[in-house]
mmCIF file of the N, C-alpha and C atoms, coordinates in Angstrom:
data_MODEL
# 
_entry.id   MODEL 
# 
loop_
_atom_site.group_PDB 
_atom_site.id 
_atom_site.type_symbol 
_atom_site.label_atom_id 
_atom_site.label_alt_id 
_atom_site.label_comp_id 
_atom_site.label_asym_id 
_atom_site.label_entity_id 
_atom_site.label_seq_id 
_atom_site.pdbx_PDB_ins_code 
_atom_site.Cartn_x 
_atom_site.Cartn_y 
_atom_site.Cartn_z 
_atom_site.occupancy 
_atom_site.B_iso_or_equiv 
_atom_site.pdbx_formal_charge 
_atom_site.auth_seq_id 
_atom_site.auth_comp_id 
_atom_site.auth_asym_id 
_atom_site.auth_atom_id 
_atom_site.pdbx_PDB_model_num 
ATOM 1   N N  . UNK A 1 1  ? 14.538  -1.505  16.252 1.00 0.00 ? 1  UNK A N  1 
ATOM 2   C CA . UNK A 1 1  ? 13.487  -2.449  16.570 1.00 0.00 ? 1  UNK A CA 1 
ATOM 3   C C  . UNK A 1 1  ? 14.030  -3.850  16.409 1.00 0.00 ? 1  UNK A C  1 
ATOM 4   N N  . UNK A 1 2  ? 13.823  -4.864  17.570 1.00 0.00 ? 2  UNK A N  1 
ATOM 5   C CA . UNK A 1 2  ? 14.393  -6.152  17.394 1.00 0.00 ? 2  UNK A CA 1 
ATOM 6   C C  . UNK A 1 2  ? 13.395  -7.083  16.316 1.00 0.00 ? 2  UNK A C  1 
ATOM 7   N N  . UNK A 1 3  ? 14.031  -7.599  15.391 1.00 0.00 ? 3  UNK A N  1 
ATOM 8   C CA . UNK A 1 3  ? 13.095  -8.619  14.638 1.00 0.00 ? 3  UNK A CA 1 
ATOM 9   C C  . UNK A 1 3  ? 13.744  -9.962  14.794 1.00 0.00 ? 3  UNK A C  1 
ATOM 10  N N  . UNK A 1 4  ? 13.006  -10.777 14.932 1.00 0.00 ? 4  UNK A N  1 
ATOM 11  C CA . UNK A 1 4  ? 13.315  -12.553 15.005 1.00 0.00 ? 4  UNK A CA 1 
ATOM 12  C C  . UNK A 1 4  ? 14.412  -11.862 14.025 1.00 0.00 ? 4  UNK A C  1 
ATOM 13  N N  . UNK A 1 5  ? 15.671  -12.999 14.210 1.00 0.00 ? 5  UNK A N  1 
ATOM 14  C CA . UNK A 1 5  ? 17.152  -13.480 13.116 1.00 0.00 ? 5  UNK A CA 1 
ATOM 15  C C  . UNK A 1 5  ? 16.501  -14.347 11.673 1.00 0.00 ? 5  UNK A C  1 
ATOM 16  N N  . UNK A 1 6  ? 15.197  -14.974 12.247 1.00 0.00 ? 6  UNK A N  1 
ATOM 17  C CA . UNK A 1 6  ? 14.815  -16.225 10.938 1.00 0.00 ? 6  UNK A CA 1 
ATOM 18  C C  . UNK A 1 6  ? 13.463  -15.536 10.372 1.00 0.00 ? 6  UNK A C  1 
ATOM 19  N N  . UNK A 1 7  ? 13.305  -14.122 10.837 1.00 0.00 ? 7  UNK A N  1 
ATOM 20  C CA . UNK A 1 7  ? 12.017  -13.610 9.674  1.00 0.00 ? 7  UNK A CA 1 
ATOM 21  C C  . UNK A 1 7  ? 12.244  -12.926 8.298  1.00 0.00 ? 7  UNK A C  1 
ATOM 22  N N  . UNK A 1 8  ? 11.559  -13.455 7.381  1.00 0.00 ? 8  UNK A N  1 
ATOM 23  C CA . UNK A 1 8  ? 11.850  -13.303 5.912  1.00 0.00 ? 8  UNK A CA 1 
ATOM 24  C C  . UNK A 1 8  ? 12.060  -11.760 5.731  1.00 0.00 ? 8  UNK A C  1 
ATOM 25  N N  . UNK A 1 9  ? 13.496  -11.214 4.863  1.00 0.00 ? 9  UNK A N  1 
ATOM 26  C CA . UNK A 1 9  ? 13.837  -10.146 4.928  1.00 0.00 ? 9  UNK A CA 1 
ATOM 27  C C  . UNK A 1 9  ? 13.220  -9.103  4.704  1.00 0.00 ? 9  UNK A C  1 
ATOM 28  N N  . UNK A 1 10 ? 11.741  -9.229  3.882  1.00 0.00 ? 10 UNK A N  1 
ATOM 29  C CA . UNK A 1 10 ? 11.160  -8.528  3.420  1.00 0.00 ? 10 UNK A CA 1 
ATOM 30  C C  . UNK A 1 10 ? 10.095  -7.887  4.765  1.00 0.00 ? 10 UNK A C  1 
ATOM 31  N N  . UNK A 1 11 ? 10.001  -8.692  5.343  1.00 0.00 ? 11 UNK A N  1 
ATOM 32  C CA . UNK A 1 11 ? 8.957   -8.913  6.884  1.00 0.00 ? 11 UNK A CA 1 
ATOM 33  C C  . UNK A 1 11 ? 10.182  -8.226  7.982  1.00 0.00 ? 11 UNK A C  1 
ATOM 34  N N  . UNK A 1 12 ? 11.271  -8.129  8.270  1.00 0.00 ? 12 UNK A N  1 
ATOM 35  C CA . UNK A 1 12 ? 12.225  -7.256  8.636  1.00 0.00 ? 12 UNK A CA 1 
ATOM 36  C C  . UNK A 1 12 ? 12.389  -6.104  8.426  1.00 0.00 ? 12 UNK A C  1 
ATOM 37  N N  . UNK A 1 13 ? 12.636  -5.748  7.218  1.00 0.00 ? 13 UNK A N  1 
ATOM 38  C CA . UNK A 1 13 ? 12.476  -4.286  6.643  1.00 0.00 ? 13 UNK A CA 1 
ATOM 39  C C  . UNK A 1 13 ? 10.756  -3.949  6.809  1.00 0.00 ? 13 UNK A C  1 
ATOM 40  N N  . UNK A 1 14 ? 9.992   -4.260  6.730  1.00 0.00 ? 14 UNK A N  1 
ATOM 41  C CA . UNK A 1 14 ? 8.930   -3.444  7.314  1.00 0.00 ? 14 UNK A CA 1 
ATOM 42  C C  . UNK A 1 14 ? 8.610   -3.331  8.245  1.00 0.00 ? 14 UNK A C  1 
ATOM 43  N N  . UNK A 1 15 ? 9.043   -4.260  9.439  1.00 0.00 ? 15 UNK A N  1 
ATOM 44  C CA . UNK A 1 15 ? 8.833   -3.725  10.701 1.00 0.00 ? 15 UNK A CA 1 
ATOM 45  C C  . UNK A 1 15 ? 10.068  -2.640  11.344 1.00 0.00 ? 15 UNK A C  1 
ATOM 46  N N  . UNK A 1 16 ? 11.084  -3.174  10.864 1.00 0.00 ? 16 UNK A N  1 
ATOM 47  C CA . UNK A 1 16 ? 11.845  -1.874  11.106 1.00 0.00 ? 16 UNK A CA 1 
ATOM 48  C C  . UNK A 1 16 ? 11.511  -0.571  10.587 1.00 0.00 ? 16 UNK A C  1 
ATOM 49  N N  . UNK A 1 17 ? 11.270  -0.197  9.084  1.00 0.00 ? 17 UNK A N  1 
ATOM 50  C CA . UNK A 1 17 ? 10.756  0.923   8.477  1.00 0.00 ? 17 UNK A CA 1 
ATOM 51  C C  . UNK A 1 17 ? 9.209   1.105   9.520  1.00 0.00 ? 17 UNK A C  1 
ATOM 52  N N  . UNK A 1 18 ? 8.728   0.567   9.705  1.00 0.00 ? 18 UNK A N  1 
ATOM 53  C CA . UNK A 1 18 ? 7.423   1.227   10.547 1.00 0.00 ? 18 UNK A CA 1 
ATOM 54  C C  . UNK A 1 18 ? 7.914   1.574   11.784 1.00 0.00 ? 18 UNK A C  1 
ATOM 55  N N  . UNK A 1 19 ? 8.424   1.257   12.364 1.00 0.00 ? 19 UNK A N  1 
ATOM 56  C CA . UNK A 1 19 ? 8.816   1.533   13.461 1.00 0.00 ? 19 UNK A CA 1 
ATOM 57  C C  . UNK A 1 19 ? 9.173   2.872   13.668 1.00 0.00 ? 19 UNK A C  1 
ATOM 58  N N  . UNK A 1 20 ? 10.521  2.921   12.600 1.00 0.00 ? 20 UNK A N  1 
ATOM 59  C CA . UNK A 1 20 ? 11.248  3.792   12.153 1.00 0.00 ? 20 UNK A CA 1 
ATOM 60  C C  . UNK A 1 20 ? 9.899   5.063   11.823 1.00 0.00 ? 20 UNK A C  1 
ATOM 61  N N  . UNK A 1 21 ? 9.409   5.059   11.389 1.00 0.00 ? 21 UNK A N  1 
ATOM 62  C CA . UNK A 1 21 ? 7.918   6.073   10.763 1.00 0.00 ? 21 UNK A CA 1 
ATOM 63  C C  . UNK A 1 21 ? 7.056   6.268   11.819 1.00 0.00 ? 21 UNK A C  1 
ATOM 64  N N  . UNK A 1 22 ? 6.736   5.349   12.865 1.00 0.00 ? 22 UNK A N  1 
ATOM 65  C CA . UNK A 1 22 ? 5.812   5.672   13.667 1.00 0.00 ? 22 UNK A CA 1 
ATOM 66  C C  . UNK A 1 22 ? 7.124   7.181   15.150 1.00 0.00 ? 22 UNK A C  1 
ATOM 67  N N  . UNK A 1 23 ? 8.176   6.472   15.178 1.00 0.00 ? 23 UNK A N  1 
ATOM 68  C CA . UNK A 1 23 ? 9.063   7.683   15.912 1.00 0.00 ? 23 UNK A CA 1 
ATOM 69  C C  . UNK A 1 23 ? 9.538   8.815   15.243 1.00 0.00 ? 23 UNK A C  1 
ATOM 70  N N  . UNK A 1 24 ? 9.140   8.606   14.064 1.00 0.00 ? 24 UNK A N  1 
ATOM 71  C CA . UNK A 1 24 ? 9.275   9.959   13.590 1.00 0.00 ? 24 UNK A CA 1 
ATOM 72  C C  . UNK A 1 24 ? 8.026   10.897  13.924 1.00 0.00 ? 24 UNK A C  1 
ATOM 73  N N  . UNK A 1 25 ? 7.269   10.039  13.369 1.00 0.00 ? 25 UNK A N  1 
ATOM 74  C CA . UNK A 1 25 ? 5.523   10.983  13.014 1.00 0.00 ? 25 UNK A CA 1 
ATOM 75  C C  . UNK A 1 25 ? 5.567   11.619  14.498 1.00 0.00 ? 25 UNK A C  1 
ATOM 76  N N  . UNK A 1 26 ? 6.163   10.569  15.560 1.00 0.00 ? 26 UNK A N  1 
ATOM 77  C CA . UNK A 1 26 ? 5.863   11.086  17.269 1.00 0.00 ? 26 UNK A CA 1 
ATOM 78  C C  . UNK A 1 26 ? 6.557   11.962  17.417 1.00 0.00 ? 26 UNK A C  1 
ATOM 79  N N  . UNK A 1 27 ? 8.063   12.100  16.691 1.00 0.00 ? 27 UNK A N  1 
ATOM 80  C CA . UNK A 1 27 ? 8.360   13.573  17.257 1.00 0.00 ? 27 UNK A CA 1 
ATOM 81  C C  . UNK A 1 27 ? 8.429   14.495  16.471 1.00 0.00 ? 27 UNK A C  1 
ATOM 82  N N  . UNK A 1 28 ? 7.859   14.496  15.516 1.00 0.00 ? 28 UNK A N  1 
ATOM 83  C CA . UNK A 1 28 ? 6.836   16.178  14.326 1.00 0.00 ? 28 UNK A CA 1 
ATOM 84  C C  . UNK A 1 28 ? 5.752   16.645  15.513 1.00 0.00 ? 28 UNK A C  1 
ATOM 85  N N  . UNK A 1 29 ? 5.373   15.447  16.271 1.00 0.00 ? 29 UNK A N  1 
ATOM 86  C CA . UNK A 1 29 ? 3.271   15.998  16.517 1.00 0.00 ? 29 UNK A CA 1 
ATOM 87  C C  . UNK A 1 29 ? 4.085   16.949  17.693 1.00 0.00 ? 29 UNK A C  1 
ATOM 88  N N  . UNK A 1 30 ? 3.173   18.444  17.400 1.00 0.00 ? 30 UNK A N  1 
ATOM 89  C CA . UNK A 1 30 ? 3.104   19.558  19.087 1.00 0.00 ? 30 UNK A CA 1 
ATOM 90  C C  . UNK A 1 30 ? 3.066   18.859  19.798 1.00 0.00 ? 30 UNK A C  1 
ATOM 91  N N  . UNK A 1 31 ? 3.958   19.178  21.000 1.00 0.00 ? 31 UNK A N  1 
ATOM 92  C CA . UNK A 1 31 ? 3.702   18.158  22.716 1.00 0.00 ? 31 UNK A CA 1 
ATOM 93  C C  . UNK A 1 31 ? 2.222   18.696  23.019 1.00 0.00 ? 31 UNK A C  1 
ATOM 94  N N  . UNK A 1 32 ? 1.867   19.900  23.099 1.00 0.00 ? 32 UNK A N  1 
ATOM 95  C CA . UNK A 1 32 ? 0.350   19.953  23.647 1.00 0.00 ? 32 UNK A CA 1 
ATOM 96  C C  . UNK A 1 32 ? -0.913  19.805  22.867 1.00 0.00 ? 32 UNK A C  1 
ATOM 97  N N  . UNK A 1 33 ? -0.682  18.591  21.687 1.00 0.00 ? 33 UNK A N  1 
ATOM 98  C CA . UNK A 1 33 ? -1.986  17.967  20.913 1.00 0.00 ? 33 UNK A CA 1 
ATOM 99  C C  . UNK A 1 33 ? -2.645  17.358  22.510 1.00 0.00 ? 33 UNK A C  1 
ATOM 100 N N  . UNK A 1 34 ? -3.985  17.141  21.762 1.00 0.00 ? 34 UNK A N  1 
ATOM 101 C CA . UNK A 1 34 ? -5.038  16.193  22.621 1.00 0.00 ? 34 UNK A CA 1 
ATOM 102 C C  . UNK A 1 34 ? -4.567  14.997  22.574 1.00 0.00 ? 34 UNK A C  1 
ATOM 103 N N  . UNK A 1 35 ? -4.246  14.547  21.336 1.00 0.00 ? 35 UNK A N  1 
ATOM 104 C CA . UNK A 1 35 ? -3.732  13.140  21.303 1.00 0.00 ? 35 UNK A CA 1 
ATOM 105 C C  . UNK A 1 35 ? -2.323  12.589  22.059 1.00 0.00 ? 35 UNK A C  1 
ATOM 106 N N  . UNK A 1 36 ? -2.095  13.403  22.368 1.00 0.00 ? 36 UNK A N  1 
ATOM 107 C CA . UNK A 1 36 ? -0.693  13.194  22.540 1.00 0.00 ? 36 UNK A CA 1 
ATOM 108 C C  . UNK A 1 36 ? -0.189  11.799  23.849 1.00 0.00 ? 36 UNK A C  1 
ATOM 109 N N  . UNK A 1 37 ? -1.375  11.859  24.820 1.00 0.00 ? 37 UNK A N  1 
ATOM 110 C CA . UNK A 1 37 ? -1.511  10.468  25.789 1.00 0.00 ? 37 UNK A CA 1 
ATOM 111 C C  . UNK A 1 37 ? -1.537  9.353   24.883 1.00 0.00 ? 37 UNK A C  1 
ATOM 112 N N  . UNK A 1 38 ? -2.469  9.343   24.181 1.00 0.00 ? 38 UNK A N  1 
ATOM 113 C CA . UNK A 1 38 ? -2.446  8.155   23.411 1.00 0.00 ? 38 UNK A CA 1 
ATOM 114 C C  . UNK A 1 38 ? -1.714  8.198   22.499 1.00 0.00 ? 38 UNK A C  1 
ATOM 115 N N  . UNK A 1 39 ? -1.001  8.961   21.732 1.00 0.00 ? 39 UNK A N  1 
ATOM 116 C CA . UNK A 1 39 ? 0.439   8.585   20.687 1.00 0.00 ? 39 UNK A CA 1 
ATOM 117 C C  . UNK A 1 39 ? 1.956   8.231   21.471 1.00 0.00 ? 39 UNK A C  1 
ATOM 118 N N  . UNK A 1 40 ? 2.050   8.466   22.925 1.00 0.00 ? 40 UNK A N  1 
ATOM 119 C CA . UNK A 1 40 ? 2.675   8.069   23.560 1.00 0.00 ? 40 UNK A CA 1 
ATOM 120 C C  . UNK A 1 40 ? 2.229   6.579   24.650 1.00 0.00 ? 40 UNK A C  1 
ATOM 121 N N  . UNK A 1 41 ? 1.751   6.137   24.371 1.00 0.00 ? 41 UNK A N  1 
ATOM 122 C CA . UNK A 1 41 ? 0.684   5.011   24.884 1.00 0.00 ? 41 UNK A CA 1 
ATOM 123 C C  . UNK A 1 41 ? 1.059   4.094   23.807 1.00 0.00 ? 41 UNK A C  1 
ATOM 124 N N  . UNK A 1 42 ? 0.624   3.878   22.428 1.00 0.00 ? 42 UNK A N  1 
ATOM 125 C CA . UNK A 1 42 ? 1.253   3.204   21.348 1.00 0.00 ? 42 UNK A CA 1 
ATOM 126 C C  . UNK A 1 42 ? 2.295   3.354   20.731 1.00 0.00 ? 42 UNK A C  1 
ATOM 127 N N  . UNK A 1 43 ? 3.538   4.350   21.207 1.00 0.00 ? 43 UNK A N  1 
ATOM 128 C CA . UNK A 1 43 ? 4.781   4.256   21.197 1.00 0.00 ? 43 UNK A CA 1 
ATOM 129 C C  . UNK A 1 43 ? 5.640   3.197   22.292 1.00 0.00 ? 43 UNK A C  1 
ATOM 130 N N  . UNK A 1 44 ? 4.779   3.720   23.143 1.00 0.00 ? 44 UNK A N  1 
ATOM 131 C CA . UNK A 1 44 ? 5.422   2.551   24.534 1.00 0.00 ? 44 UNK A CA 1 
ATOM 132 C C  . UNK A 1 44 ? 4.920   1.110   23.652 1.00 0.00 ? 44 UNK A C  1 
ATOM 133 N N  . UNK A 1 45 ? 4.150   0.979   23.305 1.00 0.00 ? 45 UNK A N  1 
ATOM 134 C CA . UNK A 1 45 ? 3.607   -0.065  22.859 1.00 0.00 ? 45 UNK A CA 1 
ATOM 135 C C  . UNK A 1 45 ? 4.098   -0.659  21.615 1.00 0.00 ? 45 UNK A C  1 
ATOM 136 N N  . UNK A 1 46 ? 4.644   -0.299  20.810 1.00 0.00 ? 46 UNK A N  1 
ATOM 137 C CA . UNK A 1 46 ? 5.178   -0.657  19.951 1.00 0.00 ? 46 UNK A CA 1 
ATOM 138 C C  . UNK A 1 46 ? 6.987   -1.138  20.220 1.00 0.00 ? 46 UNK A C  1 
ATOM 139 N N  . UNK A 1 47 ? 7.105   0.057   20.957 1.00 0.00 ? 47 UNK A N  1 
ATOM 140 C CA . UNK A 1 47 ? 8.279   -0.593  21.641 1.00 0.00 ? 47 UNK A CA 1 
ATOM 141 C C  . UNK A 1 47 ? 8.777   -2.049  22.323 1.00 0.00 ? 47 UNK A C  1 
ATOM 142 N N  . UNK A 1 48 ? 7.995   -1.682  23.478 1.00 0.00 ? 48 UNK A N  1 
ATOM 143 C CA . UNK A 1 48 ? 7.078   -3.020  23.844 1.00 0.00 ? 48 UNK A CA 1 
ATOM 144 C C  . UNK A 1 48 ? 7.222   -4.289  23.346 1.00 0.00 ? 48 UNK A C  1 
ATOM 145 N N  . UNK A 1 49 ? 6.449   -4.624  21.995 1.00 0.00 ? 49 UNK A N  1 
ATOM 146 C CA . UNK A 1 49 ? 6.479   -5.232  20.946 1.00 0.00 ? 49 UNK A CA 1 
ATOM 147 C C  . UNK A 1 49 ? 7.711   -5.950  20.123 1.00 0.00 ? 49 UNK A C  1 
ATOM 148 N N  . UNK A 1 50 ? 8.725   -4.959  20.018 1.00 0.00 ? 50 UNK A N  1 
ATOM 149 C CA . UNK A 1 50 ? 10.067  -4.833  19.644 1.00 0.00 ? 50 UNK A CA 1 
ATOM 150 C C  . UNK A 1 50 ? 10.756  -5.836  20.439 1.00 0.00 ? 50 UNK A C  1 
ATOM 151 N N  . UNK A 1 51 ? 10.731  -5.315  22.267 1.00 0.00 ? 51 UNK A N  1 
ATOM 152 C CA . UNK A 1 51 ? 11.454  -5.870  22.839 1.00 0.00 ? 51 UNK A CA 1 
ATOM 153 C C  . UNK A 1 51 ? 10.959  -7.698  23.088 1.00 0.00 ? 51 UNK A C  1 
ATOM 154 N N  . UNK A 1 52 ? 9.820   -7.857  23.089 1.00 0.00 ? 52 UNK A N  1 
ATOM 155 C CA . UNK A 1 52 ? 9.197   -8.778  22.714 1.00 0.00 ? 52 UNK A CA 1 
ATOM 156 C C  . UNK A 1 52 ? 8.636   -9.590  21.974 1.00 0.00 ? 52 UNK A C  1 
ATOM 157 N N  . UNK A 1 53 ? 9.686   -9.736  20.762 1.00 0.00 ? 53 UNK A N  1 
ATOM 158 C CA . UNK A 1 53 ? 9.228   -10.575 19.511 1.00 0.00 ? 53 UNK A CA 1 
ATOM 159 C C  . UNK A 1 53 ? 7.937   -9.918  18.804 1.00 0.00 ? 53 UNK A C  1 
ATOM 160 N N  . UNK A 1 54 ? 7.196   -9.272  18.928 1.00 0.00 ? 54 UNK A N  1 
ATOM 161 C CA . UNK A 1 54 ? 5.938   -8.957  18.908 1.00 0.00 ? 54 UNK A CA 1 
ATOM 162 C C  . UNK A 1 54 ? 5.173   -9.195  19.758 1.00 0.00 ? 54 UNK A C  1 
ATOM 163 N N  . UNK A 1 55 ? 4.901   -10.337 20.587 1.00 0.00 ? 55 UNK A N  1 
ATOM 164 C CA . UNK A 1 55 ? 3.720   -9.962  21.596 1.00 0.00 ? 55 UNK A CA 1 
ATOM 165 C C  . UNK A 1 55 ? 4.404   -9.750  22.880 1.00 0.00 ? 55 UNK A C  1 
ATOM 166 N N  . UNK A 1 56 ? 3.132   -8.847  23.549 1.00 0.00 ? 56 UNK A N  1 
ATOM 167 C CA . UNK A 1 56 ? 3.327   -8.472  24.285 1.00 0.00 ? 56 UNK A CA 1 
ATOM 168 C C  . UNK A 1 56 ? 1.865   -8.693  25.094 1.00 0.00 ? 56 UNK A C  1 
ATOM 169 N N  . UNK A 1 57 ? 2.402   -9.460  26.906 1.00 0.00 ? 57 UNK A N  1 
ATOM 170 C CA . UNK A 1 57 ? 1.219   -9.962  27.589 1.00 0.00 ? 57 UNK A CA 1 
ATOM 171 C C  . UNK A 1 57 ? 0.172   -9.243  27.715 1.00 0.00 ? 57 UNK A C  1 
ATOM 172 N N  . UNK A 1 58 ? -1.331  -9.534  28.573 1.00 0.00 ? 58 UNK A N  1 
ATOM 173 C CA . UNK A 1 58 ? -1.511  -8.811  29.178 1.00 0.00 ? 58 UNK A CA 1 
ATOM 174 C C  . UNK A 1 58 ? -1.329  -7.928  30.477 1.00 0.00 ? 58 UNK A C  1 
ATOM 175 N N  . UNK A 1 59 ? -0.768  -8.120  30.834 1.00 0.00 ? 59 UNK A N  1 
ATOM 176 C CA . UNK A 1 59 ? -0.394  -7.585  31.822 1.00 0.00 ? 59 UNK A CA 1 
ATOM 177 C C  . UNK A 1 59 ? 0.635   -6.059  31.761 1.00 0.00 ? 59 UNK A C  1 
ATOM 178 N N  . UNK A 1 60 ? 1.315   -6.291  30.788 1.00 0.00 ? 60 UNK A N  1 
ATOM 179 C CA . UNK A 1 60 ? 2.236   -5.425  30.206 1.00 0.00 ? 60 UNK A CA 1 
ATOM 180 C C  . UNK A 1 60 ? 1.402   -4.583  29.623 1.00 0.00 ? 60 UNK A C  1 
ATOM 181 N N  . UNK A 1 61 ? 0.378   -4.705  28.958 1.00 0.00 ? 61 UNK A N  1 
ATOM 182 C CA . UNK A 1 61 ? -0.773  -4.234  27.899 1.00 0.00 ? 61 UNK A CA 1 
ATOM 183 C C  . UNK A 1 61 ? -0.856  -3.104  29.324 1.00 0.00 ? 61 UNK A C  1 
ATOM 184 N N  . UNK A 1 62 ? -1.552  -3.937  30.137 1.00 0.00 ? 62 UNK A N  1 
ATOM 185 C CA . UNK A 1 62 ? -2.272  -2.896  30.877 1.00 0.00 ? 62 UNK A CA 1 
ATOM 186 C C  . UNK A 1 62 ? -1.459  -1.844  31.858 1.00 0.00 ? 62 UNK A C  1 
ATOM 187 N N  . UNK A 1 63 ? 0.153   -2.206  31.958 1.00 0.00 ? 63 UNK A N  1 
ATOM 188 C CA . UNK A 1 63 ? 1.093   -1.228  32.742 1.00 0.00 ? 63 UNK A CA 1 
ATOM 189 C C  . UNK A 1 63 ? 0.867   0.010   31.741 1.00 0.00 ? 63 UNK A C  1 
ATOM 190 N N  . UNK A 1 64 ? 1.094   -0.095  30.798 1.00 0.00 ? 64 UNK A N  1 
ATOM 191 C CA . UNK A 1 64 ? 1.468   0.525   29.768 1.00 0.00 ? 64 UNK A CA 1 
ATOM 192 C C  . UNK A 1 64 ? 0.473   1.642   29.569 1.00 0.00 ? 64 UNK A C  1 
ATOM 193 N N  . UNK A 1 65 ? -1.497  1.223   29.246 1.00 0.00 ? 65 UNK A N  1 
ATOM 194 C CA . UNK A 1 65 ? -2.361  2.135   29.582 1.00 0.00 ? 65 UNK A CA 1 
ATOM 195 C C  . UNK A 1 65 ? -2.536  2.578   30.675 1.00 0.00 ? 65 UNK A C  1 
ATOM 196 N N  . UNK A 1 66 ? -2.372  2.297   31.957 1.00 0.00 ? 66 UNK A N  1 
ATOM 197 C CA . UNK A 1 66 ? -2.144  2.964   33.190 1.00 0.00 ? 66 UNK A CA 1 
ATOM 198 C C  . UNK A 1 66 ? -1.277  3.761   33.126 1.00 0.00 ? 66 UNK A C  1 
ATOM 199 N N  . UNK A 1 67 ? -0.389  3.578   32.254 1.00 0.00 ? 67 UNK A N  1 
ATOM 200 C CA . UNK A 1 67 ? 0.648   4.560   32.602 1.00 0.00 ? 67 UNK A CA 1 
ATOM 201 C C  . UNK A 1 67 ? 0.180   6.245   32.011 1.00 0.00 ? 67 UNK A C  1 
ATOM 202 N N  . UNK A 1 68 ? -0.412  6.111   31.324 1.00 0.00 ? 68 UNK A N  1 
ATOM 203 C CA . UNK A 1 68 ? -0.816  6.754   30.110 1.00 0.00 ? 68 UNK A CA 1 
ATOM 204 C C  . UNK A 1 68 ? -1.738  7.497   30.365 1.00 0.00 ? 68 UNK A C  1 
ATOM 205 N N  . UNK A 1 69 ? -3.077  6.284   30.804 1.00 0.00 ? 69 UNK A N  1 
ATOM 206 C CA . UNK A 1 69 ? -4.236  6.679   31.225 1.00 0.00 ? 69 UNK A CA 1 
ATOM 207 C C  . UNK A 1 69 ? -4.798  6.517   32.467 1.00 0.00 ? 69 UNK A C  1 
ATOM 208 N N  . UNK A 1 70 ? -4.453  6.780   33.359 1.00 0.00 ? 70 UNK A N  1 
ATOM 209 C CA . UNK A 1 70 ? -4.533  6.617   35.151 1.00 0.00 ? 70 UNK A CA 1 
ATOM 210 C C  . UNK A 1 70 ? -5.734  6.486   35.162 1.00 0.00 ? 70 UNK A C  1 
ATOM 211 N N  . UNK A 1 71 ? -6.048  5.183   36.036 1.00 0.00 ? 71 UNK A N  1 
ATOM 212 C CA . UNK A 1 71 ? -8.039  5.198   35.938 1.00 0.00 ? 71 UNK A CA 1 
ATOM 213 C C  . UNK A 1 71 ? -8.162  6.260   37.468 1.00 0.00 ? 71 UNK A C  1 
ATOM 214 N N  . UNK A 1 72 ? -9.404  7.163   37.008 1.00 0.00 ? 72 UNK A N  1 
ATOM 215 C CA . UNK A 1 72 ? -10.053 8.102   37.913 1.00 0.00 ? 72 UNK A CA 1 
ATOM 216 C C  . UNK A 1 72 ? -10.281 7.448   39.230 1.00 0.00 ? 72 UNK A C  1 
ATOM 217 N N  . UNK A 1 73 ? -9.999  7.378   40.191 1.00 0.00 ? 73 UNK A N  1 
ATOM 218 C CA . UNK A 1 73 ? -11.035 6.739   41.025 1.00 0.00 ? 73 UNK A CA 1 
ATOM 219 C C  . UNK A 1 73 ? -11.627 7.571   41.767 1.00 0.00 ? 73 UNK A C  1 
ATOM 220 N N  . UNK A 1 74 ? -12.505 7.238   42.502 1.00 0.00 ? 74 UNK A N  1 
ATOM 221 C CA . UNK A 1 74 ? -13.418 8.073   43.327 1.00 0.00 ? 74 UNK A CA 1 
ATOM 222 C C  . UNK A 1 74 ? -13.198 9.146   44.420 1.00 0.00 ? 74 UNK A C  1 
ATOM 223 N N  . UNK A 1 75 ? -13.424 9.984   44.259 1.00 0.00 ? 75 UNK A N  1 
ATOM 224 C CA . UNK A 1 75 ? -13.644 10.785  45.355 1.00 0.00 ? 75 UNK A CA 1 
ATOM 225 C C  . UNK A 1 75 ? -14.235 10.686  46.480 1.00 0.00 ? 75 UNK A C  1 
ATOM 226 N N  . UNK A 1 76 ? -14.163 10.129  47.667 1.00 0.00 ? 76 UNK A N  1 
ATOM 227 C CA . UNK A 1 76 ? -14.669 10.426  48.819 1.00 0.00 ? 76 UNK A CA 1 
ATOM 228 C C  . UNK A 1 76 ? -15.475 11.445  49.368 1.00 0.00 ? 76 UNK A C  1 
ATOM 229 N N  . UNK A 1 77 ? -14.941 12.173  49.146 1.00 0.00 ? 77 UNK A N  1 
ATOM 230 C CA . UNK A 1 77 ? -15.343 13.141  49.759 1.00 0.00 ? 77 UNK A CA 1 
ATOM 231 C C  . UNK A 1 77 ? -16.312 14.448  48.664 1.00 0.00 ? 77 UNK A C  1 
ATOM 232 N N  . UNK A 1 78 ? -16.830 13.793  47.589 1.00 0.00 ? 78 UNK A N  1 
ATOM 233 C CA . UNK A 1 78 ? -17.753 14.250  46.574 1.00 0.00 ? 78 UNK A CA 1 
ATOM 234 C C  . UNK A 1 78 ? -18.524 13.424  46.660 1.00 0.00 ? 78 UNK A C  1 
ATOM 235 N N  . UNK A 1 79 ? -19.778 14.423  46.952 1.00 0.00 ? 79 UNK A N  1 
ATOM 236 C CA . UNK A 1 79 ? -21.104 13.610  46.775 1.00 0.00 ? 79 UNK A CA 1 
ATOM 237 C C  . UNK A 1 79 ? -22.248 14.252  45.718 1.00 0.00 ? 79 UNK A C  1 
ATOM 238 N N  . UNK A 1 80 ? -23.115 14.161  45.618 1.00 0.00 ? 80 UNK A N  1 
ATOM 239 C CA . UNK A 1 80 ? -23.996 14.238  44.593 1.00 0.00 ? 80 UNK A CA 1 
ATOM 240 C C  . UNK A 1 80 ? -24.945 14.353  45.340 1.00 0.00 ? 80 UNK A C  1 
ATOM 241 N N  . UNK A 1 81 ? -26.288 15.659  45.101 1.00 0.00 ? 81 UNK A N  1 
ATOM 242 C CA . UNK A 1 81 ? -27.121 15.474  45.835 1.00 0.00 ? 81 UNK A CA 1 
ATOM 243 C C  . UNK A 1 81 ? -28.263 16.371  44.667 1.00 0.00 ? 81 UNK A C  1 
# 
């Protein structure tokens, strides 16, 4: 995980150690949990984060849940009656 060169060492080691903890916990969990879209959704995201000082736009925000979570769109050809 990239951390600023000028953040206080103590603020370094915990974002690395979390980091470090959140890719672990991701690859213990079964691939076919329910959760598993969204623990891969805030992995991208944390990553993300990494590569970006910590923030990360919106725009990126939202590649990221699309990617994850594809919005439904409509059916045409379903109607309701």
């Amino acid at each position: 995980m990239w951390v600023p060169d000028n953040a206080p060492g103590r603020w370094r080691w915990a974002c690395a150690r979390s980091h470090e903890r959140l890719k672990q916990a991701a690859a213990a969990m079964p691939p076919d949990m329910a959760a598993q879209p969204f623990l891969d959704a805030l992995t991208d995201l944390v990553q993300a984060q990494a590569d970006t000082a910590g923030f990360v736009v919106l725009r990126r925000w939202a590649e990221i849940l699309e990617r994850h979570f594809p919005p439904q769109l409509p059916d045409p050809e379903h109607t309701t009656e």
